[in-house]
SESE-464185 format. One record per residue (C-alpha): residue in three letters; x, y, z. Coordinates in nm, 3 decimals. Layout:
<rs>
+--------+---------+---------+---------+
! residu !      px !      py !      pz !
+--------+---------+---------+---------+
!    ALA !       X !       Y !       Z !
...
+--------+---------+---------+---------+
</rs>
This chain:
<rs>
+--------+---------+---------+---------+
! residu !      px !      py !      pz !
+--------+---------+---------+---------+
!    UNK !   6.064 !   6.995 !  10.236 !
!    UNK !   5.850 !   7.043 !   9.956 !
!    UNK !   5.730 !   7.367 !   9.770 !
!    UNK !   5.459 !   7.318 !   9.538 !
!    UNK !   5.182 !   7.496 !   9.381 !
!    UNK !   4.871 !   7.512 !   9.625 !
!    UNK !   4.528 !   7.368 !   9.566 !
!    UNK !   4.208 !   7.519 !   9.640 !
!    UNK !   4.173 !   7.256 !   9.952 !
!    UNK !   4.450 !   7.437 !  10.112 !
!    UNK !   4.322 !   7.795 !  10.024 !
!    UNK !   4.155 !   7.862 !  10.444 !
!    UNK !   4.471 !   7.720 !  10.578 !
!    UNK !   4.706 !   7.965 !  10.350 !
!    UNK !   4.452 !   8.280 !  10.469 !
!    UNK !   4.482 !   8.128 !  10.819 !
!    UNK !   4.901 !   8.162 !  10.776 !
!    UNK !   4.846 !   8.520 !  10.655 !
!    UNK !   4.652 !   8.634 !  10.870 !
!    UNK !   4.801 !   8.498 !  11.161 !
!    UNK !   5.134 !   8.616 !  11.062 !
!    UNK !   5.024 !   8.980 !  11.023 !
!    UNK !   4.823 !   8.971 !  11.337 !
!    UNK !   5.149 !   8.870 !  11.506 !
!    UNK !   5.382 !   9.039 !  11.360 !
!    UNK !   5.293 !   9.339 !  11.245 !
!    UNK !   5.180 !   9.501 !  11.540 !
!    UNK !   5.589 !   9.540 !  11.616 !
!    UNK !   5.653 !   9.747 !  11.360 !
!    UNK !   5.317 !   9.912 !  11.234 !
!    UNK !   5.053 !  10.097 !  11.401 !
!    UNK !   4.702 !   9.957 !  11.425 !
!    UNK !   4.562 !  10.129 !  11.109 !
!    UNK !   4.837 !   9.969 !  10.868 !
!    UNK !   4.843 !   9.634 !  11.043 !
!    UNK !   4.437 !   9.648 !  10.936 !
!    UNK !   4.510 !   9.774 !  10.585 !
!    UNK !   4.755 !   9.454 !  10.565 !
!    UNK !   4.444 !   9.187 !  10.678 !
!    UNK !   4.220 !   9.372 !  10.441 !
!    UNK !   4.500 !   9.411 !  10.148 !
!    UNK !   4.499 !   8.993 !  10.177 !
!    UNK !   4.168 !   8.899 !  10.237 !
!    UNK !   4.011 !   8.574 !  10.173 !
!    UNK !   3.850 !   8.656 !   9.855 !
!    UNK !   4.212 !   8.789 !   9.703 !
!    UNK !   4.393 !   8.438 !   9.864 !
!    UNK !   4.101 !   8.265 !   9.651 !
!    UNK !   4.166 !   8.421 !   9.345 !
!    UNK !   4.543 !   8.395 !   9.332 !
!    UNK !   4.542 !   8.029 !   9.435 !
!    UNK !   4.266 !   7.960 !   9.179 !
!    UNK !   4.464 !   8.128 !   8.869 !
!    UNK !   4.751 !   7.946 !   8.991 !
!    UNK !   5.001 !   8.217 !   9.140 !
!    UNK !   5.031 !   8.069 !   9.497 !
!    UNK !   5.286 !   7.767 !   9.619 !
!    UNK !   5.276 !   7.626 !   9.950 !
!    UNK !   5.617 !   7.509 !  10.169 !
!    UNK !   5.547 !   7.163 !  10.276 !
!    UNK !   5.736 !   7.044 !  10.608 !
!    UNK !   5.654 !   6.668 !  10.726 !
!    UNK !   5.324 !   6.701 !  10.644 !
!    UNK !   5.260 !   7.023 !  10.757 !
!    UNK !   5.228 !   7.335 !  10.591 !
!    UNK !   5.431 !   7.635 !  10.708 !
!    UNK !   5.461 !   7.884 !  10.496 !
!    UNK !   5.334 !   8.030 !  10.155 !
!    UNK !   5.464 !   8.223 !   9.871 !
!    UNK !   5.343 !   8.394 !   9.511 !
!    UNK !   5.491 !   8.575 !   9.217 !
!    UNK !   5.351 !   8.722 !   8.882 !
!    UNK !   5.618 !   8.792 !   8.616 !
!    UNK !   5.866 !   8.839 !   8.816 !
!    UNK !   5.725 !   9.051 !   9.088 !
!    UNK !   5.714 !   8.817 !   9.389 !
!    UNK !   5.442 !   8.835 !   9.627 !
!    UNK !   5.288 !   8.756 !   9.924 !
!    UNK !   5.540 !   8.533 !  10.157 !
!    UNK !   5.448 !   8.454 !  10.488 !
!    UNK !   5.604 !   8.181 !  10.741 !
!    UNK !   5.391 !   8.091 !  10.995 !
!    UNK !   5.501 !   8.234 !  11.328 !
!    UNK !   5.578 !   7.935 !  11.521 !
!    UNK !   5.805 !   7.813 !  11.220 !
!    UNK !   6.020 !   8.145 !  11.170 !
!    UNK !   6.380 !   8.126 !  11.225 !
!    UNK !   6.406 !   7.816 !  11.020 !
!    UNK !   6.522 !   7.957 !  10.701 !
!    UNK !   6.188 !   7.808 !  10.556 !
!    UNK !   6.095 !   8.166 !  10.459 !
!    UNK !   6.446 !   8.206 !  10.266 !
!    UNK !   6.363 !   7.899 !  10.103 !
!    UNK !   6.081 !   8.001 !   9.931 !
!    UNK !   6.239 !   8.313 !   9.837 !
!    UNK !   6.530 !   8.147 !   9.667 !
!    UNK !   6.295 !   7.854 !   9.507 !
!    UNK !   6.065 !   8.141 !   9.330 !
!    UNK !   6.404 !   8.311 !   9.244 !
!    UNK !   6.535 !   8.023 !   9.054 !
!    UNK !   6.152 !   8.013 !   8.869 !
!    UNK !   6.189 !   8.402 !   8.781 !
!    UNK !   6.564 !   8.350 !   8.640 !
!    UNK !   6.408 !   8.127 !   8.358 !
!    UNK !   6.213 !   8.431 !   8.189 !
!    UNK !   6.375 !   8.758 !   8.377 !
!    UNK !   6.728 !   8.916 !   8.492 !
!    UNK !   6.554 !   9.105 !   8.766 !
!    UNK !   6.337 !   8.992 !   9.052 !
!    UNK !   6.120 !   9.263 !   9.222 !
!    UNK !   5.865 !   9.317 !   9.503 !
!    UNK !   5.755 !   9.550 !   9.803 !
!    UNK !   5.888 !   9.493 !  10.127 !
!    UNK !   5.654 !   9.571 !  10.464 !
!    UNK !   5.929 !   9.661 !  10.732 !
!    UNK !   5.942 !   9.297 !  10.915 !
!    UNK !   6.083 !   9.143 !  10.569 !
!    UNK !   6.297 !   9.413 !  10.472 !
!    UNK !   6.566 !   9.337 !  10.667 !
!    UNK !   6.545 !   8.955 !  10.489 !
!    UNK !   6.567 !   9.078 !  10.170 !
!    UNK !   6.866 !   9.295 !  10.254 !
!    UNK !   7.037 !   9.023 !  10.321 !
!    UNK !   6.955 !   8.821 !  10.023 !
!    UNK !   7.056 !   9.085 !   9.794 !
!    UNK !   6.771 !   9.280 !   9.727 !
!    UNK !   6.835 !   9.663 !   9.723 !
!    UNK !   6.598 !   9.934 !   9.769 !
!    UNK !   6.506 !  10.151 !   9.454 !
!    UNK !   6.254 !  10.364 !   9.594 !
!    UNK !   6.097 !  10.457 !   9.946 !
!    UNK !   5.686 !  10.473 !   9.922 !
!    UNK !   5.467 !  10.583 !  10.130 !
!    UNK !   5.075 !  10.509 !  10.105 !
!    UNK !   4.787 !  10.661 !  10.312 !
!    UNK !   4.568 !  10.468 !  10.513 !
!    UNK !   4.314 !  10.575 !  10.785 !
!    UNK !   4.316 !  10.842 !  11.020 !
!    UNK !   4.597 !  11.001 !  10.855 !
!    UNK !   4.829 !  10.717 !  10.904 !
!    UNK !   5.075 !  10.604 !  10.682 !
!    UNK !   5.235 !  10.311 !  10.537 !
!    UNK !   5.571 !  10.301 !  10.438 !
!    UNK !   5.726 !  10.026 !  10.279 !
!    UNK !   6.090 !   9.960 !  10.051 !
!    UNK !   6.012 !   9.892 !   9.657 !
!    UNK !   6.333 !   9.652 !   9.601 !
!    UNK !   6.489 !   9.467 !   9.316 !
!    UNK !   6.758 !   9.224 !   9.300 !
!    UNK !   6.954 !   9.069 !   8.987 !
!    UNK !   6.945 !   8.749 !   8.866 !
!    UNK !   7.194 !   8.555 !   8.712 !
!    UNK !   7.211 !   8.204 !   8.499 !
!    UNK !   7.441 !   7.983 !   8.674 !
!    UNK !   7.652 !   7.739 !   8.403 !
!    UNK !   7.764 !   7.502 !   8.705 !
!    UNK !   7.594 !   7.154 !   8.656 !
!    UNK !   7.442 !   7.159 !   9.030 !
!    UNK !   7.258 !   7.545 !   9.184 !
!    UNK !   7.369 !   7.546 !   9.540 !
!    UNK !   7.103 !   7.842 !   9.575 !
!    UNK !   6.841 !   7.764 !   9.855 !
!    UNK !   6.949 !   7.445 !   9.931 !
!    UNK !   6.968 !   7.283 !  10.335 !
!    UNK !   7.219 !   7.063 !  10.411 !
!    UNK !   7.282 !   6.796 !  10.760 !
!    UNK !   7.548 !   6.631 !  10.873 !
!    UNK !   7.577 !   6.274 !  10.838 !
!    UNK !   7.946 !   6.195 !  10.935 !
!    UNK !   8.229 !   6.404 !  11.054 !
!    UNK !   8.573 !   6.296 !  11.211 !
!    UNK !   8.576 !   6.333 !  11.580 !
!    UNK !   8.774 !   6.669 !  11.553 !
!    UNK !   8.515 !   6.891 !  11.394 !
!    UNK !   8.240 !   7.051 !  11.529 !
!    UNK !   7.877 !   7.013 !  11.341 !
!    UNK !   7.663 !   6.737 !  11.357 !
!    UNK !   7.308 !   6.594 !  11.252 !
!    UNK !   7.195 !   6.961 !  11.472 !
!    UNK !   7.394 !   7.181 !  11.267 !
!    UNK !   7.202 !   7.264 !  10.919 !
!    UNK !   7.360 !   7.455 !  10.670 !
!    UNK !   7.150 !   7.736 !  10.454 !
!    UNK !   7.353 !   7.736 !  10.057 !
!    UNK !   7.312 !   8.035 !   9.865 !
!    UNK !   7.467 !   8.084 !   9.492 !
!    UNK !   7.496 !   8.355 !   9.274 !
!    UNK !   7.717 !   8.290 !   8.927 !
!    UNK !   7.970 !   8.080 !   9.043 !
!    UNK !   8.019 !   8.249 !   9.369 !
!    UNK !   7.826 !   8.035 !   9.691 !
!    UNK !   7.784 !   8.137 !  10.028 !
!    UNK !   7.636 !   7.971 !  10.322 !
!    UNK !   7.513 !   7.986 !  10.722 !
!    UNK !   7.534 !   7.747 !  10.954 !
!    UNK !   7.417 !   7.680 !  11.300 !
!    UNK !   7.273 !   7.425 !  11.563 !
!    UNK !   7.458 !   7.171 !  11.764 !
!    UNK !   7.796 !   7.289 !  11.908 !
!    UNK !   7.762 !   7.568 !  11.653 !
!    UNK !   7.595 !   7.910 !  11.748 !
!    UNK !   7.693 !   8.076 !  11.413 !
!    UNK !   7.868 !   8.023 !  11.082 !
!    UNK !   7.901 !   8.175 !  10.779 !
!    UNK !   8.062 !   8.006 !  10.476 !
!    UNK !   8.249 !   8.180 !  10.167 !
!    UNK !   8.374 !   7.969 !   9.849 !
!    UNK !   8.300 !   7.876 !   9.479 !
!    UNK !   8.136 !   7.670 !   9.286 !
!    UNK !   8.316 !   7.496 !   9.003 !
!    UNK !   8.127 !   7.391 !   8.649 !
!    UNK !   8.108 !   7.027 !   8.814 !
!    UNK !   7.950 !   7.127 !   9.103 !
!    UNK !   8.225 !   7.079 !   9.355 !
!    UNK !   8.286 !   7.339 !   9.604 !
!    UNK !   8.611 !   7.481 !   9.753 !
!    UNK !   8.509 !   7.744 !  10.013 !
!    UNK !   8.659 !   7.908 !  10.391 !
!    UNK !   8.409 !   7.844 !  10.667 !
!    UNK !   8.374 !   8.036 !  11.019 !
!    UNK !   8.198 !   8.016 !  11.319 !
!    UNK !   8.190 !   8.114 !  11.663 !
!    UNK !   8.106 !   7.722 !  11.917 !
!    UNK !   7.887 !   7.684 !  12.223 !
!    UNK !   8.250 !   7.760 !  12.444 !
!    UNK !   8.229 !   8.071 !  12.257 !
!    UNK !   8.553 !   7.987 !  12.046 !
!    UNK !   8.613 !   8.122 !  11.700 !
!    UNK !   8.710 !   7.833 !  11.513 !
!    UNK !   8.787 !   7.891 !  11.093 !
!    UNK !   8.895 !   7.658 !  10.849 !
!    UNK !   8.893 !   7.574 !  10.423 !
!    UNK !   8.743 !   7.277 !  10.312 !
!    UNK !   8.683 !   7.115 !   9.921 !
!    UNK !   8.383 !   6.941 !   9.916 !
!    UNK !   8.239 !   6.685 !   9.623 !
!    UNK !   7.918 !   6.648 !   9.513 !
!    UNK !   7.698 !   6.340 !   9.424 !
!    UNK !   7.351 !   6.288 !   9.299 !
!    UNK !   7.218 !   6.024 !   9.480 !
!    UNK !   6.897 !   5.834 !   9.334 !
!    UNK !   6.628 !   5.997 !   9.509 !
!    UNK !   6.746 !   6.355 !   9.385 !
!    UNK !   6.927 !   6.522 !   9.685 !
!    UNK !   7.234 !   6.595 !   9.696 !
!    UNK !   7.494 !   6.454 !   9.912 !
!    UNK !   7.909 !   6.632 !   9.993 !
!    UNK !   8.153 !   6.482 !  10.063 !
!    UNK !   8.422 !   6.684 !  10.226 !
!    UNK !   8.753 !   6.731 !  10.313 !
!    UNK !   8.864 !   6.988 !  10.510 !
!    UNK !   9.128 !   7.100 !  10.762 !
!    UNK !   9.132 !   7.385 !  11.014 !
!    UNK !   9.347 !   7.694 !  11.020 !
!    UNK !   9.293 !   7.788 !  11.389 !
!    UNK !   9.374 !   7.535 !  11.724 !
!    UNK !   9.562 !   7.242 !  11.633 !
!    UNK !   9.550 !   7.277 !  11.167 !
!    UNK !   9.421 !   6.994 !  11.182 !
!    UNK !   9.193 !   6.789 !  10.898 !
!    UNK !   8.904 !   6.560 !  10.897 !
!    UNK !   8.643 !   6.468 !  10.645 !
!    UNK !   8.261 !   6.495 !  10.636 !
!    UNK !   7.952 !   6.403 !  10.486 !
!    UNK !   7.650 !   6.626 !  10.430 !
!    UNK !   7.322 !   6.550 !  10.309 !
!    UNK !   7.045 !   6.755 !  10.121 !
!    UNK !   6.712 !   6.794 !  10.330 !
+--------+---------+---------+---------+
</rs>
């Protein structure tokens, strides 16, 4: 993956994503009239401009461009996944990358949240601080959430926070794979993760982060034979030349048999 800043080339394929995205999904949640004030609100002149005064990155996926996301201070703006690539976490990605940009100048992070997001940004941390609601035609109105969230400087030498992991080895007992990708999060020193794909429908991971980077954490999930299966795991980081980050982990289960294996992750 890579999220970068957008160049005017790209600026009808970013207005395509927008639109298409409200044209899609908006209709599920909004009436007609506020799912036109949204296509008007980002129109291709106000794309242009943002893209051309340098307020717009794009989210890169082999070679194809699936998503977009802006931010001003540290108001973030305009994030849209394409429809056929939702459900990827590509959409918390860009989130958490913008997130980690804001944290160098502000302790806050703050935007307004259309209905289809809101429930994203829950989850993320973001609370609401005020409910507006804003007129649009034929008496018709738009309510949205106006939510902040706090950020926090993180003295650890690696930030876990928006970072996708694969399997590249595990012993034969456990359960992920080179299907299963993991979803980091990190706030302080405290890191959470999900998890699914493969044999794994869904997982959730709870731990910490020590200064060095290394992770100790308790990890969940329910399988494909609809088994709950939990376990603890400490897992070491390295660097490896090209920048990613690769675990190394040991780790041994608390339900079925106790017993441990090891794995390797890798940073995609």
């Amino acid at each position: 993956m890579d999220y970068r800043l957008a160049t005017e080339q790209e600026i009808e394929e970013i207005y395509n994503i927008v639109q298409q995205t409200i044209k899609i999904i908006y209709p599920k949640y909004y009436p007609k009239e506020v799912v036109d004030f949204f296509c008007n609100h980002h129109n291709f002149e106000t794309v242009s401009k943002d893209i051309k005064a340098g307020n717009v990155s794009v989210l890169v996926v082999d070679n194809v461009l699936v998503g977009t996301g802006s931010f001003v201070d540290n108001h973030i703006t305009r994030v849209y996944v394409s429809p056929k690539h939702q459900g990827k976490g590509y959409g918390t990605y860009i989130i958490k990358t913008i997130e980690n940009e804001i944290v160098k100048n502000h302790d806050k992070a703050v935007l307004d949240a259309s209905l289809p997001a809101a429930h994203l940004y829950e989850k993320l941390g973001y609370t609401t601080v005020k409910h507006e609601k804003y007129p649009v035609k034929n008496g018709v109105i738009l309510a949205y959430e106006v939510m902040e969230k706090e950020l926090h400087q993180t003295d650890t030498t690696i930030n876990y926070d928006g970072k996708c992991f694969v399997p590249k080895m595990n012993s034969e007992n456990g359960e992920v794979d080179g299907q299963t990708l993991f979803t980091y999060y990190q706030n302080g020193n405290i890191l959470w993760a999900e998890y699914s794909g493969g044999d794994v429908i869904s997982g959730t991971i709870i731990g910490t982060v020590a200064r060095d980077g290394s992770l100790d954490f308790q990890y969940q999930h329910m399988n494909t034979e609809k088994q709950l299966r939990a376990g603890i795991c400490h897992s070491t980081p390295r660097v490896m030349s090209n920048g990613k980050i690769e675990l190394s982990e040991e780790w041994q289960w608390m339900t079925g048999d106790c017993s441990k294996g090891v794995s390797v992750l890798e940073e995609v």
